[in-house]
N, CA, C and O atoms as a GROMACS GRO file, in nm:
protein
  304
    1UNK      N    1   0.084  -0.118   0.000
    1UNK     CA    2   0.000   0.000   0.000
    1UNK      C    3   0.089   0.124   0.000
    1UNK      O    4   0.158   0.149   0.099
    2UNK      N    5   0.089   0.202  -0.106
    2UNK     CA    6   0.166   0.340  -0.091
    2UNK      C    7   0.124   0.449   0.039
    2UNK      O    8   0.008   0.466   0.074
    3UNK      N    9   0.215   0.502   0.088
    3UNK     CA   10   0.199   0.548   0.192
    3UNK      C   11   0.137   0.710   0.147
    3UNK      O   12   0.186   0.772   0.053
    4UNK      N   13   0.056   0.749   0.207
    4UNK     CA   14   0.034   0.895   0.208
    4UNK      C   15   0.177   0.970   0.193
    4UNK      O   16   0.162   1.071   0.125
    5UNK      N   17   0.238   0.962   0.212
    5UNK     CA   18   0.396   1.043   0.174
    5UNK      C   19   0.427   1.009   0.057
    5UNK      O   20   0.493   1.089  -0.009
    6UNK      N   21   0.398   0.912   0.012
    6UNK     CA   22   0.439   0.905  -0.159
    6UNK      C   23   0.323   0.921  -0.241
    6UNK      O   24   0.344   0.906  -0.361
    7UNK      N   25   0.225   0.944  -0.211
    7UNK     CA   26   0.088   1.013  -0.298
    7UNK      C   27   0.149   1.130  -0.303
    7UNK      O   28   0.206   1.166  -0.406
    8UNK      N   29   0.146   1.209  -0.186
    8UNK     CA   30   0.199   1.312  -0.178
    8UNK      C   31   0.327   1.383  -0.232
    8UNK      O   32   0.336   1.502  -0.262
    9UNK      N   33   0.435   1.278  -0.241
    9UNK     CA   34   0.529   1.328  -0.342
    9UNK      C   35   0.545   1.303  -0.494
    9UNK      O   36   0.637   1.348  -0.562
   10UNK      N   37   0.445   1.227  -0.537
   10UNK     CA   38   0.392   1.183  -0.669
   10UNK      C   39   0.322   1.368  -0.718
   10UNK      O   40   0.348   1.432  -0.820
   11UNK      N   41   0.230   1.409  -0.597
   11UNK     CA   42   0.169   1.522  -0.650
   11UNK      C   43   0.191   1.629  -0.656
   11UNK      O   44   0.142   1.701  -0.743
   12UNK      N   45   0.314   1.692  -0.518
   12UNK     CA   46   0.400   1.789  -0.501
   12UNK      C   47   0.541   1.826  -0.586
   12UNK      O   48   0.584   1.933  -0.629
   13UNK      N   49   0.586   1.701  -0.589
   13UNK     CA   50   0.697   1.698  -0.668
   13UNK      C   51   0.747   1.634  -0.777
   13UNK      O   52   0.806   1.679  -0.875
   14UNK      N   53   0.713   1.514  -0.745
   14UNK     CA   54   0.734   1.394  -0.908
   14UNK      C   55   0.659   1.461  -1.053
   14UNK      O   56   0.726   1.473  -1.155
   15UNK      N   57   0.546   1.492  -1.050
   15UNK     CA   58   0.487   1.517  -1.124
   15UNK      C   59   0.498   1.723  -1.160
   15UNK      O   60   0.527   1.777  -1.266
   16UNK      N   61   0.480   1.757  -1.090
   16UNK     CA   62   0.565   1.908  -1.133
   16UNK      C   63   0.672   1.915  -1.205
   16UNK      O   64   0.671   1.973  -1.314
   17UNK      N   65   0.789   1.852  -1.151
   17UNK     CA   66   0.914   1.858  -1.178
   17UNK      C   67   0.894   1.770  -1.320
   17UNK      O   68   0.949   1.842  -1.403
   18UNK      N   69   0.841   1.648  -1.391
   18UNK     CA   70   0.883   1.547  -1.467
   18UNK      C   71   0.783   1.600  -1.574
   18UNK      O   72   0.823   1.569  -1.686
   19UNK      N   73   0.669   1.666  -1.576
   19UNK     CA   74   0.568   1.686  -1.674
   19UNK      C   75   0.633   1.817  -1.760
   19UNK      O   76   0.624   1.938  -1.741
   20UNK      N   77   0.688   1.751  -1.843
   20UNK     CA   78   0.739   1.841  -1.924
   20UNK      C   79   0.661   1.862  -2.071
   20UNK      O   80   0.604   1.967  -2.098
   21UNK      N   81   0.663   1.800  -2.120
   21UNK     CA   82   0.613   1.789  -2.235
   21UNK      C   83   0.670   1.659  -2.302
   21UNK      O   84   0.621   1.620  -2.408
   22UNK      N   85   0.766   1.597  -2.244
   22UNK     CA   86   0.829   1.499  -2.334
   22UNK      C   87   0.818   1.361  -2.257
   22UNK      O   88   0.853   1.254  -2.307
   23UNK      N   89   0.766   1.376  -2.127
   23UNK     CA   90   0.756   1.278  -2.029
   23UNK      C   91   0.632   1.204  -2.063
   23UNK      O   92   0.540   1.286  -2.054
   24UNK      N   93   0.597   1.115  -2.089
   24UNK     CA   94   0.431   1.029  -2.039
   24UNK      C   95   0.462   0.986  -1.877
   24UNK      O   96   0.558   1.018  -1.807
   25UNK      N   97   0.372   0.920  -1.852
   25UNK     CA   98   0.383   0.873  -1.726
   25UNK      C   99   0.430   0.793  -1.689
   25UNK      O  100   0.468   0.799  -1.572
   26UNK      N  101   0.454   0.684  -1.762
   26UNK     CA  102   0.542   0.541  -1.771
   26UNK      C  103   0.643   0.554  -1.743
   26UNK      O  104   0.697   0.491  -1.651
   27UNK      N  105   0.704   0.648  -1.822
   27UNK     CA  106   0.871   0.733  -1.830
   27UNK      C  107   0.877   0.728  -1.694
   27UNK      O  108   0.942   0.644  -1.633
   28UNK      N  109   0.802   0.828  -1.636
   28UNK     CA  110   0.850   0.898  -1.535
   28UNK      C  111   0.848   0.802  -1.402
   28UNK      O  112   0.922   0.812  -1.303
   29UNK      N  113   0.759   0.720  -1.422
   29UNK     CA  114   0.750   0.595  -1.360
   29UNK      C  115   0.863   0.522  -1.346
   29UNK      O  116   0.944   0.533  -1.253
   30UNK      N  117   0.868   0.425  -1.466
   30UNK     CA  118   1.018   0.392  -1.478
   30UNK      C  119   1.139   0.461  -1.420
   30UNK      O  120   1.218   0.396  -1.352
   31UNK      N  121   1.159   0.592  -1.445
   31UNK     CA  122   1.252   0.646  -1.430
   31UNK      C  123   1.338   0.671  -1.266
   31UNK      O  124   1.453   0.660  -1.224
   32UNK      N  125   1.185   0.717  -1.204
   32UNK     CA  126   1.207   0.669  -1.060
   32UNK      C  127   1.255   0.512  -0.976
   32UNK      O  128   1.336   0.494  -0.886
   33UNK      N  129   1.148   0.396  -1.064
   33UNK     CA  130   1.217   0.283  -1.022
   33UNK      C  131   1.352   0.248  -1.067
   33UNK      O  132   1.438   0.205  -0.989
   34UNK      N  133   1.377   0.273  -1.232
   34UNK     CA  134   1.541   0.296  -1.210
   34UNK      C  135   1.636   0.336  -1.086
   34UNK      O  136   1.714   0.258  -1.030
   35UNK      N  137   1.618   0.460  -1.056
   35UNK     CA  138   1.690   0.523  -0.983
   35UNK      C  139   1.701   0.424  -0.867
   35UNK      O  140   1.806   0.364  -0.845
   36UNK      N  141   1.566   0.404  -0.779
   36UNK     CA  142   1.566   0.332  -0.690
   36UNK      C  143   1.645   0.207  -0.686
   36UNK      O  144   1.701   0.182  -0.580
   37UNK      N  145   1.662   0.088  -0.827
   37UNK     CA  146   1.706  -0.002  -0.838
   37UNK      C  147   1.846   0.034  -0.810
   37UNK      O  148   1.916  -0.037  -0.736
   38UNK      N  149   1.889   0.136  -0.863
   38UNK     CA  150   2.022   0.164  -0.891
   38UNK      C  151   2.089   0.186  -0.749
   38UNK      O  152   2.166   0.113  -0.687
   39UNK      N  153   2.043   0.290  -0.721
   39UNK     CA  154   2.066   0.338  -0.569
   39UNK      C  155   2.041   0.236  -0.450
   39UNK      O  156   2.095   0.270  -0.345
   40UNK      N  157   1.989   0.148  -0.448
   40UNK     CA  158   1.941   0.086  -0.356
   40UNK      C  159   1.975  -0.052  -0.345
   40UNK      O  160   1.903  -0.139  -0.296
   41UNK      N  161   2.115  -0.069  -0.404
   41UNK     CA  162   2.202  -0.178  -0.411
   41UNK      C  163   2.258  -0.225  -0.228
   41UNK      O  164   2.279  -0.336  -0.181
   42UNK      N  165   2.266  -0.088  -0.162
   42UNK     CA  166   2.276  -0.144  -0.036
   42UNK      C  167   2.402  -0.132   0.062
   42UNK      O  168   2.436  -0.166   0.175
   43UNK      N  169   2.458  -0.057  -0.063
   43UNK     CA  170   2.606  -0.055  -0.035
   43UNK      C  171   2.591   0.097   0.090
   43UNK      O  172   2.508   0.187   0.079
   44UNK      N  173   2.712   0.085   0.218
   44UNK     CA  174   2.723   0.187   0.263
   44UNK      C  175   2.720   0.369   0.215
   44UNK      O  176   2.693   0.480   0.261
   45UNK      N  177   2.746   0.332   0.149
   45UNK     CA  178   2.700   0.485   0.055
   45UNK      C  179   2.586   0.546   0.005
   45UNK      O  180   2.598   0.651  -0.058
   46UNK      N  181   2.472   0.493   0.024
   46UNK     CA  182   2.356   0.432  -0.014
   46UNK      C  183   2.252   0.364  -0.008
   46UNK      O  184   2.213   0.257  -0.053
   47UNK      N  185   2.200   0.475   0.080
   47UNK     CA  186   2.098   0.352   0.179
   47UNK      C  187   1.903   0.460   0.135
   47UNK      O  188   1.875   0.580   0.142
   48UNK      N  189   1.828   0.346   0.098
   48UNK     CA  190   1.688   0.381   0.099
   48UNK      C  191   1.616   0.484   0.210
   48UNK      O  192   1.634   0.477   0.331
   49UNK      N  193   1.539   0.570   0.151
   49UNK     CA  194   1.510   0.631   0.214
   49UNK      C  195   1.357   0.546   0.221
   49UNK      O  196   1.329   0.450   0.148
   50UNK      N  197   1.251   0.615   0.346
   50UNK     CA  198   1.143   0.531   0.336
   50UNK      C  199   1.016   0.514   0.201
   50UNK      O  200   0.961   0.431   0.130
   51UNK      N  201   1.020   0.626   0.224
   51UNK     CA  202   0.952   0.685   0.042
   51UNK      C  203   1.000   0.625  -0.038
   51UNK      O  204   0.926   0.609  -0.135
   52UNK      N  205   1.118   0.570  -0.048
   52UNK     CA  206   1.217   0.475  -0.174
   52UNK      C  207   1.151   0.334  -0.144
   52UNK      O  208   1.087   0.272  -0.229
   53UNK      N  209   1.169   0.298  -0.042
   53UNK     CA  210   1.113   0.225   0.011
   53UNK      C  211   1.011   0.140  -0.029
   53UNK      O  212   1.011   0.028  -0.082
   54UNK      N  213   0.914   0.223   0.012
   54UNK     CA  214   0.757   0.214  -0.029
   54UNK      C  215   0.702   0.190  -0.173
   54UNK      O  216   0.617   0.116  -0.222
   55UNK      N  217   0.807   0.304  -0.229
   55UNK     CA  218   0.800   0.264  -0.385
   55UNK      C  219   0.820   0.166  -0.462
   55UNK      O  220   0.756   0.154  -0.565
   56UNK      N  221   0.932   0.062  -0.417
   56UNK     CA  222   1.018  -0.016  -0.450
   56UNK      C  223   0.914  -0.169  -0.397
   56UNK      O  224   0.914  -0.284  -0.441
   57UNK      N  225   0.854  -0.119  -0.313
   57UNK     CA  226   0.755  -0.253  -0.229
   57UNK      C  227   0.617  -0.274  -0.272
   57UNK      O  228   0.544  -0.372  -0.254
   58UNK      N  229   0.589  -0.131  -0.350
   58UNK     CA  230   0.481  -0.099  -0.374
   58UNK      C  231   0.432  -0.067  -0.608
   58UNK      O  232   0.347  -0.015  -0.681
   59UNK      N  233   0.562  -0.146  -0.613
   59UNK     CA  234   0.599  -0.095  -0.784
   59UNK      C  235   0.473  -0.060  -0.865
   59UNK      O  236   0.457   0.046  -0.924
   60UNK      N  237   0.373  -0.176  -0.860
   60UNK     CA  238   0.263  -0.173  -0.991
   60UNK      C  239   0.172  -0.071  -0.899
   60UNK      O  240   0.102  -0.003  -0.974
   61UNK      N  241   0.152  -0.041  -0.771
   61UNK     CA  242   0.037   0.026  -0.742
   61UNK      C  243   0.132   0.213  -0.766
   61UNK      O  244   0.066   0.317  -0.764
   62UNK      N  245   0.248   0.213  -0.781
   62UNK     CA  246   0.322   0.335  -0.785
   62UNK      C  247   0.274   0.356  -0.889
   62UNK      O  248   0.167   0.415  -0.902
   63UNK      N  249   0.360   0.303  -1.000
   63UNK     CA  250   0.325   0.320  -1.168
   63UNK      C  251   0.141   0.374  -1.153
   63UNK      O  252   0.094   0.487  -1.152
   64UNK      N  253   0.085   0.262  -1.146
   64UNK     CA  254  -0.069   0.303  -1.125
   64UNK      C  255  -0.119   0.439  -1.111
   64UNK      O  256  -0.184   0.506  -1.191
   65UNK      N  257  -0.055   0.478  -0.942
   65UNK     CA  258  -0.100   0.594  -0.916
   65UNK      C  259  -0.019   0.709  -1.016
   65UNK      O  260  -0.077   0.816  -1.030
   66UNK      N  261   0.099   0.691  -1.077
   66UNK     CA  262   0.190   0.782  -1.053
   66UNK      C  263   0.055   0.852  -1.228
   66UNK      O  264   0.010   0.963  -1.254
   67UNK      N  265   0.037   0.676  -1.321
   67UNK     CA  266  -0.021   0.747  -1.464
   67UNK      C  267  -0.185   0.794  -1.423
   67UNK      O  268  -0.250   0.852  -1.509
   68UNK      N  269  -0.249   0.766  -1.284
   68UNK     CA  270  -0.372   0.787  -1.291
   68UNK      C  271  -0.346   0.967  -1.236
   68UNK      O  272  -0.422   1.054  -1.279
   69UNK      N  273  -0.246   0.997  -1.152
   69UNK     CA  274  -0.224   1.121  -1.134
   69UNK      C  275  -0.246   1.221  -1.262
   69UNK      O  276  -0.318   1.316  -1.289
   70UNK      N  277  -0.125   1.134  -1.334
   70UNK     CA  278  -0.105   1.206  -1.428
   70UNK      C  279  -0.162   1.211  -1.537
   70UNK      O  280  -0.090   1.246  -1.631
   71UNK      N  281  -0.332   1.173  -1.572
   71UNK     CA  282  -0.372   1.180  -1.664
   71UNK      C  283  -0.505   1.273  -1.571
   71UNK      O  284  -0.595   1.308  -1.647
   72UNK      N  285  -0.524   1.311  -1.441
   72UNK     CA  286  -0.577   1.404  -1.377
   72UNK      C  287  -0.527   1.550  -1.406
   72UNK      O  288  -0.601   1.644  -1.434
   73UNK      N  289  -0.408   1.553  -1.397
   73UNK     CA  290  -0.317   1.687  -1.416
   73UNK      C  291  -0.325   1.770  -1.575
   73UNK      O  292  -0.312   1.889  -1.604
   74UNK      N  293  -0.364   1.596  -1.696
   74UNK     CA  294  -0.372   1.650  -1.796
   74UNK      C  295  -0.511   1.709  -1.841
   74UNK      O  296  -0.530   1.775  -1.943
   75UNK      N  297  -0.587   1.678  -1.764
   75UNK     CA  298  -0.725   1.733  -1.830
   75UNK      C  299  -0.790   1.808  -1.729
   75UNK      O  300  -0.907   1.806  -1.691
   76UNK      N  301  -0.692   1.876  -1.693
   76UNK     CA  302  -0.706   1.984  -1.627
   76UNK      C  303  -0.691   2.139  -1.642
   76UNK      O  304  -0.715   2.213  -1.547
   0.00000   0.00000   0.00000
């Protein structure tokens, strides 16, 4: 279950910052679980934050929310 802190940064920030014009939602989707995969190897340098977390535990309902957000934002 995504936590209210990552709805919330899906709507404050993920989606502000990534809606460019060249982004769909998938992208931006992906793009975050990239990161997460990448970063979150585990190594001392590099440790999950909880929001990373959540995302990473929570993949298909992220993506979900991240394109149902973002097809709210567009027909708006």
């Amino acid at each position: 279950m995504l936590l209210q802190e990552t709805k919330k940064y899906v709507n404050d920030v993920l989606l502000p910052d990534y809606m460019d014009g060249y982004n769909d939602a998938i992208d931006i989707a992906m793009d975050v679980l990239d990161n997460i995969d990448f970063f979150g190897d585990g190594n001392g340098l590099s440790r999950l934050t909880r929001l990373a977390r959540n995302i990473a535990a929570n993949r298909k309902e992220f993506n979900d929310y991240v394109v149902k957000e973002f097809q709210d934002v567009e027909e708006k």
